[in-house]
C-alpha positions in Angstrom: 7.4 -15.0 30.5 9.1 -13.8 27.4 8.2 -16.6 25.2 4.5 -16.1 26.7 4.9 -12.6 25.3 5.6 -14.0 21.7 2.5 -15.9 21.8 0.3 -13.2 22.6 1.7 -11.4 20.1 1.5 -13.9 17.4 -2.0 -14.5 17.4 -3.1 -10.5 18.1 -0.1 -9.7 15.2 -2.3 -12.0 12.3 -5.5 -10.8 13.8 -8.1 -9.7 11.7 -12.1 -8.3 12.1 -15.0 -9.2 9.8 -15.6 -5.4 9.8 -12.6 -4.7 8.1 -12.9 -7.3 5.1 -14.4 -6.2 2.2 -15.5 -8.4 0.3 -16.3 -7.5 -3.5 -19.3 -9.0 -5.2 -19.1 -11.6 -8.2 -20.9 -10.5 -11.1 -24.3 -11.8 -11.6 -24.1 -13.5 -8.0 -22.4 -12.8 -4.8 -19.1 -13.9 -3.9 -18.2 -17.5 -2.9 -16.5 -18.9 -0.2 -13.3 -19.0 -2.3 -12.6 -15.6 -2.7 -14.0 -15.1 1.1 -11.8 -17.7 2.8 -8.9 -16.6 0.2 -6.7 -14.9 2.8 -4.8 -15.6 5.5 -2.3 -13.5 7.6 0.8 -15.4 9.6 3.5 -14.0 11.3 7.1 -14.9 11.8 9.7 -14.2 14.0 12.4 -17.0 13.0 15.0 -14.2 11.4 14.4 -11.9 14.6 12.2 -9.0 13.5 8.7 -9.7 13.0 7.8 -10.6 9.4 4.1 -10.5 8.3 2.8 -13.0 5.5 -0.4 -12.9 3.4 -1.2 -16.2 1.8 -3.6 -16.2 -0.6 -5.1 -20.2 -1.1 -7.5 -18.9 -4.4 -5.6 -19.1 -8.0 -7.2 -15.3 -8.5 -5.8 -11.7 -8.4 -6.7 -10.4 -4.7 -5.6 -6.9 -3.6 -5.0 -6.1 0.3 -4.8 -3.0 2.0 -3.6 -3.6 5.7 -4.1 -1.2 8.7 -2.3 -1.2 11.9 -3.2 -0.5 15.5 -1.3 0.4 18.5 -1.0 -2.6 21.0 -1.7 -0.7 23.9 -4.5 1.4 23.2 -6.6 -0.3 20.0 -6.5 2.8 17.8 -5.3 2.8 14.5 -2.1 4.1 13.9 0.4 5.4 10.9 3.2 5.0 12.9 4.8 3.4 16.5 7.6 4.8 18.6 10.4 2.7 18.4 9.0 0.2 15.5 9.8 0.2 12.0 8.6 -1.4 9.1 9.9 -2.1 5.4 8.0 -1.3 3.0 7.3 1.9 4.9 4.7 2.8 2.4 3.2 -0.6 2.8 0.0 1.8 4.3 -0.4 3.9 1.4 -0.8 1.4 -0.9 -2.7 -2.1 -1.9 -0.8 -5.4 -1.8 -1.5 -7.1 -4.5 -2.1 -10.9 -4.2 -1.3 -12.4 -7.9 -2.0 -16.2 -7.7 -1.9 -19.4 -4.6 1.4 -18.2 -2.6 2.8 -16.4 0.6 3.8 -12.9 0.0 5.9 -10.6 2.1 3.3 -7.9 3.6 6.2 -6.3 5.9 9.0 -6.4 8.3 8.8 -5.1 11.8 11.8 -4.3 13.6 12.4 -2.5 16.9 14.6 0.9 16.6 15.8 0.4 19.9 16.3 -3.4 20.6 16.8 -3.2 24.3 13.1 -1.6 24.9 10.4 -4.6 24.3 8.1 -2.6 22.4 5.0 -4.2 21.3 4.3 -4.6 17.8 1.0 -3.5 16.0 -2.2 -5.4 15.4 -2.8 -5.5 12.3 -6.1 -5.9 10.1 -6.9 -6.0 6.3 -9.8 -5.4 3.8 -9.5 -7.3 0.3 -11.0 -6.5 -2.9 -11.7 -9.5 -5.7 -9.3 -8.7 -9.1 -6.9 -6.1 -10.1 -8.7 -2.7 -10.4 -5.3 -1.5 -12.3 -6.2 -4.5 -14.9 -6.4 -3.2 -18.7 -8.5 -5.2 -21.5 -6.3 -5.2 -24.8 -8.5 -3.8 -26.9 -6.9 -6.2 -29.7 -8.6 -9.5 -28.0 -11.6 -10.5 -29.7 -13.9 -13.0 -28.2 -15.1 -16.8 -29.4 -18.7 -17.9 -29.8 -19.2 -19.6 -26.0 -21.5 -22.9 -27.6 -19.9 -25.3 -30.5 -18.9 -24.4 -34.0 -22.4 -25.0 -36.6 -24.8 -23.9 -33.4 -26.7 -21.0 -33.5 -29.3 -19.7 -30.7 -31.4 -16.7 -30.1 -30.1 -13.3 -28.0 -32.8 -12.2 -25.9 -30.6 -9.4 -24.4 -27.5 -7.2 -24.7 -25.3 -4.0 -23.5 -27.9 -1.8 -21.8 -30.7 -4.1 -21.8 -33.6 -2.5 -20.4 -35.0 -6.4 -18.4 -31.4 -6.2 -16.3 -28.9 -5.1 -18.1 -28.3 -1.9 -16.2 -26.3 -2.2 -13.2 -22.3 -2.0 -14.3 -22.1 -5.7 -13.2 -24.3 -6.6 -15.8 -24.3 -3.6 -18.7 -21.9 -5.0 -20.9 -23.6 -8.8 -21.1 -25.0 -11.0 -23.2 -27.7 -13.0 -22.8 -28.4 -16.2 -25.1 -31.3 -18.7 -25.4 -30.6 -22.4 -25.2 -31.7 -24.9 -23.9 -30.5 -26.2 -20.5 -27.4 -29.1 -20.8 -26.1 -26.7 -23.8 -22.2 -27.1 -24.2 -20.8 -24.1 -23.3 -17.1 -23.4 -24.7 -14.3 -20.5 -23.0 -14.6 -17.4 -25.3 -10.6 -17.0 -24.9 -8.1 -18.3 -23.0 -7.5 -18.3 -19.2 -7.3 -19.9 -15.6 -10.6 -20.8 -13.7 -10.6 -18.9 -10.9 -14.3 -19.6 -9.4 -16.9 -22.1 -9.9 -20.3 -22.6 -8.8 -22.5 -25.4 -9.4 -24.9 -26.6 -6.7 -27.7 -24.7 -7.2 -30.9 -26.3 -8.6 -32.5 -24.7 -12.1 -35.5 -23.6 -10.4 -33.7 -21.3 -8.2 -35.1 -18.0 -8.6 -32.2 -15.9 -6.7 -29.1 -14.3 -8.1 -27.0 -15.1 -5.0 -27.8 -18.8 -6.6 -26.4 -18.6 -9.2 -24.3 -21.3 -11.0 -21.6 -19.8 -12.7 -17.6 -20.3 -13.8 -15.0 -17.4 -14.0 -12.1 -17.4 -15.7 -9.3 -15.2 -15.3 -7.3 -13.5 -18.4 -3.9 -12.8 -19.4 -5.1 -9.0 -19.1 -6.3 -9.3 -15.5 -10.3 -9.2 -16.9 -12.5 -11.9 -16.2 -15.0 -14.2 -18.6 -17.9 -14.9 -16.6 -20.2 -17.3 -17.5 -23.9 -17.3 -15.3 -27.0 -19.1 -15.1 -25.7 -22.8 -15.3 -26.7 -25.9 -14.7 -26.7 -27.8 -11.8 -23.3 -29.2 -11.6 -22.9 -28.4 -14.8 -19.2 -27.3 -15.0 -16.6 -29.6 -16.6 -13.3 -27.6 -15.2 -11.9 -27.4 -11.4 -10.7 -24.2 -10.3 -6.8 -23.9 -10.9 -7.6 -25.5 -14.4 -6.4 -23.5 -16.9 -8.7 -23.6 -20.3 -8.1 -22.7 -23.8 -10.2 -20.8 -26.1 -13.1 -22.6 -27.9 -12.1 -25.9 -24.9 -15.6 -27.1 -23.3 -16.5 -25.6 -19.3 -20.0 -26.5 -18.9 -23.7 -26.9 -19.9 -25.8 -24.4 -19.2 -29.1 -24.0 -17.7 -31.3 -21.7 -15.5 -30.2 -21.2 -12.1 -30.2 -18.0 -10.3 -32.8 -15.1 -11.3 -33.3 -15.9 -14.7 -36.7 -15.7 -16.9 -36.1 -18.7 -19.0 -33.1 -21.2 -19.7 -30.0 -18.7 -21.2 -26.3 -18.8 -21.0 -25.3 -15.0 -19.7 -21.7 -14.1 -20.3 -19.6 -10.6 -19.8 -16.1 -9.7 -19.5 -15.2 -8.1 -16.0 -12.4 -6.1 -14.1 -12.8 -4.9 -10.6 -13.0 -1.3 -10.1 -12.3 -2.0 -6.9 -15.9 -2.1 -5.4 -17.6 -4.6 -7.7 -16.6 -6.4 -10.8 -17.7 -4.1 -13.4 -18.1 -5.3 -17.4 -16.8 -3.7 -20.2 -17.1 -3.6 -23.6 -15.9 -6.7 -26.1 -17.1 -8.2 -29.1 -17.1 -11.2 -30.7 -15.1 -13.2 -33.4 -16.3 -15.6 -36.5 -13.7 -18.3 -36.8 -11.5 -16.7 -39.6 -11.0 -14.5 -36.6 -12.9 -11.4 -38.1 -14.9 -9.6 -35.9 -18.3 -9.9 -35.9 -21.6 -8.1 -35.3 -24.5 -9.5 -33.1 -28.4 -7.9 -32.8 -30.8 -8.7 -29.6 -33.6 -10.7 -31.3 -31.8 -12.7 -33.9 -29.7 -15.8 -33.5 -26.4 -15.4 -33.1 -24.6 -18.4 -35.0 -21.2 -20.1 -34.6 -19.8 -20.5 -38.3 
């Protein structure tokens, strides 16, 4: 009867509702299955008291903020009679998920061991990337096509065709044509790739695409690729100027162009920022919509 108990509890204990998970778009496209699937809750009570687990399968920064809810009567609750739980401020504040791993969400106990107090269902939302991330302002950004090319922006930061949203103010956009080697503008892991969608796709949920995750918790996102056009697996990690992918024209795009941003979650969406490039001494450098911008 006991063990029976256990059971039930196991399964209701790692529990969680679609309605709760929120899942935060990937900017141009929607998010994949990677960062959707990336969570799972599991529940152990080998040491006694019932320990809570949050593995994350993804090679990306994922935050989690749990909720409980009383056993008994389904309604969400700050705090149980006769349970306890360390951290006890795990409620007021966002787990955050750095990397493939398990991590420790929290300990239950019961106060009282002789009364066989339920413990809580719990459920989560998640948000995609650190929204406490900070871009070093020092970190200047490599030409993303091979050194003595040069191709044509068509858009920039504010660009009146779709450069609006905060997904997409702070992007580039750069003619070329499709099957274009496209090179990592700085260093980092691959987090996400996309690949399977056709260049005469006309939707930005398909959207090719690879995202690569910084030393500063930002992200490089590169969009409109071709189809299977990326050279890297996620969990690769990829050094600046070191080849991704060709490009192409997937997604809702005009005409065949490479569109790239830096991103950090602000916990809703993935927002971009501002960056700027670098010629190869290293020196910064200026780019103007209309003109080519050339690797030298």
């Amino acid at each position: 009867m006991f063990q029976a108990l256990i059971n039930l509890l196991l399964s209701l204990a790692g529990a969680s509702s679609g309605e709760d998970r929120k899942c935060t778009p990937c900017a141009p496209p929607k998010c994949s299955s990677v960062f959707v699937d990336g969570v799972e809750m599991n529940v152990d009570f080998s040491n006694g008291p019932m320990d809570v687990y949050l593995t994350n399968a993804t090679h990306d920064i994922i935050v989690v903020k749990p909720k409980f809810y009383d056993f008994t009567t389904n309604k969400k609750v700050t705090k149980l009679k006769n349970i306890k739980w360390v951290p006890e401020n795990v409620l007021r504040k966002f787990t955050k998920l750095n990397g493939q791993g398990d991590f420790l969400l929290a300990t239950f106990s019961r106060i009282d061991s002789t009364i066989n107090t339920p413990y809580p269902q719990i459920k989560y939302s998640c948000i995609l990337g650190d929204p406490d991330a900070t871009h070093d302002p020092g970190v200047l950004y490599k030409i993303p096509f091979a050194k003595g090319k040069k191709f044509k922006v068509s858009q920039g930061f504010n660009g009146s065709h779709s450069h609006k949203k905060k997904t997409r103010k702070h992007a580039i956009d750069i003619e070329m044509p499709i099957g274009t080697t496209i090179c990592a503008c700085r260093t980092g892991k691959v987090v996400d790739v996309v690949e399977n969608f056709p260049d005469t796709s006309t939707t930005m949920a398909e959207t090719n695409y690879i995202r690569i995750l910084h030393s500063d918790g930002t992200y490089g996102i590169y969009a409109h690729l071709t189809q299977n056009g990326s050279d890297v697996d996620i969990g690769a990690d990829v050094s600046e100027g070191s080849i991704i992918g060709k490009s192409g024209n997937s997604g809702e795009s005009s005409a065949p162009h490479l569109h790239f941003a830096v991103a950090k979650s602000d916990g809703h969406v993935l927002a971009t920022i501002p960056w700027k490039f670098k010629d190869s001494s290293g020196a910064e450098i200026s780019w103007t919509v209309g003109q080519d911008l050339e690797h030298n």
